[in-house]
C-alpha positions in Angstrom: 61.0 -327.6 -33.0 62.7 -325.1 -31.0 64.6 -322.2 -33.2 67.7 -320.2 -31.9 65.6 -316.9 -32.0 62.6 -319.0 -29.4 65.6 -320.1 -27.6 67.1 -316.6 -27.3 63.5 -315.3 -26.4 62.9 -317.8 -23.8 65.6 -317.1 -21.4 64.6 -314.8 -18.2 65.9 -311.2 -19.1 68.5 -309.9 -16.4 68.1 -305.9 -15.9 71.4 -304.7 -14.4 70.8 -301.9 -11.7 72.7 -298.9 -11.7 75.3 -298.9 -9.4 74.0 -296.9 -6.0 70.6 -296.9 -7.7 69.2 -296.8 -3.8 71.8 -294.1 -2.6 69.6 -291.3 -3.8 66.2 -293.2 -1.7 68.7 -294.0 1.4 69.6 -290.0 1.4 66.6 -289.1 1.0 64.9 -291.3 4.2 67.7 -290.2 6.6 66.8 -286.7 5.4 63.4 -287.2 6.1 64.3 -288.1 9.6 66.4 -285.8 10.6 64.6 -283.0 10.1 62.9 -281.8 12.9 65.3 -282.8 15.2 67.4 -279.9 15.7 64.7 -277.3 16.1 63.1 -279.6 18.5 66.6 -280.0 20.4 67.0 -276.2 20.5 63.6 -275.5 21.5 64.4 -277.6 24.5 67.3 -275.9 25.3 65.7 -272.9 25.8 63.1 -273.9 27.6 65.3 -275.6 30.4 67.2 -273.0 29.8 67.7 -270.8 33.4 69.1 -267.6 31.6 68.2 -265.8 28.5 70.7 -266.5 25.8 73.1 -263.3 26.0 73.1 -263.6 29.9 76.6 -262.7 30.7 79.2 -265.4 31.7 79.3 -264.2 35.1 75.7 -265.4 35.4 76.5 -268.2 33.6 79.1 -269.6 36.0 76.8 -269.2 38.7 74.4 -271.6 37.2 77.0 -273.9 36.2 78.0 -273.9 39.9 74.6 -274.7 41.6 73.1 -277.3 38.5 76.0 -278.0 36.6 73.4 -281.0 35.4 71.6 -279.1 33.5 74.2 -277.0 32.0 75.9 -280.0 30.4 72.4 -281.2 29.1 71.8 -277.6 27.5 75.3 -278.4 25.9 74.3 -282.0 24.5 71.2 -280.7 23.2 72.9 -278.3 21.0 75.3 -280.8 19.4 72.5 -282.1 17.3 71.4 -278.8 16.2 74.4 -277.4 14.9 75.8 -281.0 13.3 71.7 -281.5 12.0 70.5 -278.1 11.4 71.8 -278.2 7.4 70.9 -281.5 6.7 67.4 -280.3 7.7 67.2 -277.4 5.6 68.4 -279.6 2.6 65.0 -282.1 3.5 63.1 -279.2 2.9 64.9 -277.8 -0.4 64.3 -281.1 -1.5 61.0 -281.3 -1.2 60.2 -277.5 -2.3 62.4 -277.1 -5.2 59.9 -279.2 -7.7 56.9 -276.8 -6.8 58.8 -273.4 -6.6 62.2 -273.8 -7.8 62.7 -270.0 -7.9 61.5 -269.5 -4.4 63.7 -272.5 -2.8 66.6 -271.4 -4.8 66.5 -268.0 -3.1 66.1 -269.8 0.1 68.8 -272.1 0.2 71.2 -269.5 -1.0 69.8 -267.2 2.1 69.5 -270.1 4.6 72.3 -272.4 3.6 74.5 -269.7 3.3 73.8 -267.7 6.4 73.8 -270.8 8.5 76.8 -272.0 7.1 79.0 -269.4 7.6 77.7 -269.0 11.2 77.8 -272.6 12.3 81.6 -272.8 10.9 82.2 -270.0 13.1 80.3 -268.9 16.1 81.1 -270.7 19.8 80.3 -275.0 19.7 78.0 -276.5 22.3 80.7 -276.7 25.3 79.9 -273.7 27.4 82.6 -271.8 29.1 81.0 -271.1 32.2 81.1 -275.5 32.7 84.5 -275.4 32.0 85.3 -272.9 34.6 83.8 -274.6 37.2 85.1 -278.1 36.2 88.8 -277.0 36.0 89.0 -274.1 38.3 89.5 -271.1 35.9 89.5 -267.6 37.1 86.5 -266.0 35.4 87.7 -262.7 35.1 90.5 -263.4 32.4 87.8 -265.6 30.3 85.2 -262.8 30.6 88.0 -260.6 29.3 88.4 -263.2 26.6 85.5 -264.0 25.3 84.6 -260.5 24.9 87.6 -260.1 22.6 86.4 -263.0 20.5 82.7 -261.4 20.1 84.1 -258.1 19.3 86.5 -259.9 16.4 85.2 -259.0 12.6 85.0 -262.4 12.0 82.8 -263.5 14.5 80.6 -260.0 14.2 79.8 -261.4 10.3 79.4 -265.3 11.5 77.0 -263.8 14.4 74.6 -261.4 11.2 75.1 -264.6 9.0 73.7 -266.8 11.2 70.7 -264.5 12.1 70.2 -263.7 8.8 70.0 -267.4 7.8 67.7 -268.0 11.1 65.2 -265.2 10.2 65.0 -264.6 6.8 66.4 -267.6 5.1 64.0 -270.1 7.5 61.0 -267.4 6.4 61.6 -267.7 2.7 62.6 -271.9 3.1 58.6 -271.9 4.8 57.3 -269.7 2.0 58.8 -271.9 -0.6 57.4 -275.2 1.1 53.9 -273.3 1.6 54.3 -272.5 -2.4 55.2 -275.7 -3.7 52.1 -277.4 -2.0 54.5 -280.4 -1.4 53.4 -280.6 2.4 50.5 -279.2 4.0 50.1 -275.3 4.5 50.7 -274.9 8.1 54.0 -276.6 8.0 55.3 -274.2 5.5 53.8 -271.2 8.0 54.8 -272.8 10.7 58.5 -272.9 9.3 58.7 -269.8 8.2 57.0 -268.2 11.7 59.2 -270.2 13.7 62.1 -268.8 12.2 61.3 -265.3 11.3 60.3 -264.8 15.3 63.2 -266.2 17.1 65.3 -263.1 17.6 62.1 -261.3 18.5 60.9 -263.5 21.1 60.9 -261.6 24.8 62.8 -264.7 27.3 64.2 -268.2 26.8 60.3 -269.9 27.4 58.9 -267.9 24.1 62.0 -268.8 22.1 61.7 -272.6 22.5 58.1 -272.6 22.0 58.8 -271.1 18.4 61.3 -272.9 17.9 58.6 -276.1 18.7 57.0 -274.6 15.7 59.7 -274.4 13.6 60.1 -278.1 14.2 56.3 -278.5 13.0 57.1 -277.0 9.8 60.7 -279.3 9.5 58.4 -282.2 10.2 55.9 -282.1 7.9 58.6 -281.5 5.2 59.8 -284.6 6.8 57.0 -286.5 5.9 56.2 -285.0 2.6 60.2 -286.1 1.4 59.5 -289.6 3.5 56.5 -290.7 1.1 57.9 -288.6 -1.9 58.7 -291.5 -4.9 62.6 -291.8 -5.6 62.0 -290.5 -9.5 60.7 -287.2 -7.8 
């Protein structure tokens, strides 16, 4: 004879799932992607690139004029490094902050910070020069311009932010994923190298290359967040 309580027992127990209970693992995968994307876009810009990057406009509209091809790929490429280059740096305070919490806090607050304020700030990916050519612009006048704009306080604290956030924030970021043992050791070297050596680097060829390591470093975060378990 069946009893209510073996009647109550036999009945298939329903769990209810937390509402977004795969948000967190969805984030987490698209982070994991993105990544090294936007130090491997950058890195390609400079290396196709047929000036250095502070080559006056001037110079700039003459390239424009004779390849205007590759000027408008230089400006494609950076569109996914200025809209990407945060969501990286998140992927790796993700996976660093359970290994050196300390460390990673210090480098997002560097890093996030620093790029932050520049990215909000400094010039977007359309070049000037392009636009000249395209619509017929007098060059002088936007020379004079633009050299009002760099000159502006505002743009003088986006320009240190940003390097700061480049060089010392991506070096403590690589230090903190090298610390946490999260990822293997040469992609936290290889993060924080990349980054720490870009200003330093003498022409356009050596600044993509290290910025092709910097990408190493953003990848193997990459993995490391791809196969980390959601309740980590």
């Amino acid at each position: 004879m069946t009893t209510p309580a073996d009647a109550a027992t036999s009945q298939p127990v329903i769990q209810a799932s937390a509402p977004g209970g795969r948000a967190p693992d969805i984030l987490r995968r698209l982070l994991a992607v993105v990544a090294p994307i936007p130090m491997v876009a950058m890195g390609t810009f400079y290396l196709i690139s047929p000036f250095p990057g502070d080559a006056p406009l001037p110079e700039q509209v003459a390239v424009a004029t004779q390849d205007p091809g590759r000027i408008h790929l230089m400006e494609w490429l950076t569109v996914p490094f200025m809209f990407l280059l945060l969501p990286a740096v998140a992927a790796v305070i993700w996976v660093s902050y359970r290994g050196a919490p300390r460390l990673t806090t210090a480098a997002a607050v560097v890093a996030g910070g620093g790029l932050l304020v520049g990215l909000t700030n400094l010039q977007g990916p359309v070049f000037p020069a392009a636009l000249i050519v395209e619509k017929h612009i007098p060059v002088d006048p936007v020379v004079q311009l633009e050299a009002a704009i760099e000159e502006h306080p505002i743009m003088l604290l986006a320009g240190l932010s940003f390097i700061i956030g480049i060089t010392f924030g991506l070096l403590l970021l690589g230090l903190a994923l090298w610390r946490s043992h999260a990822a293997p050791a040469w992609a936290g070297m290889s993060l924080a190298l990349g980054g720490f050596t870009h200003p330093f680097m003498p022409g356009p060829v050596a600044a993509g290359i290290g910025l092709w390591v910097a990408a190493l470093g953003f990848a193997g975060a990459g993995v490391a967040l791809w196969r980390r378990d959601r309740s980590r």
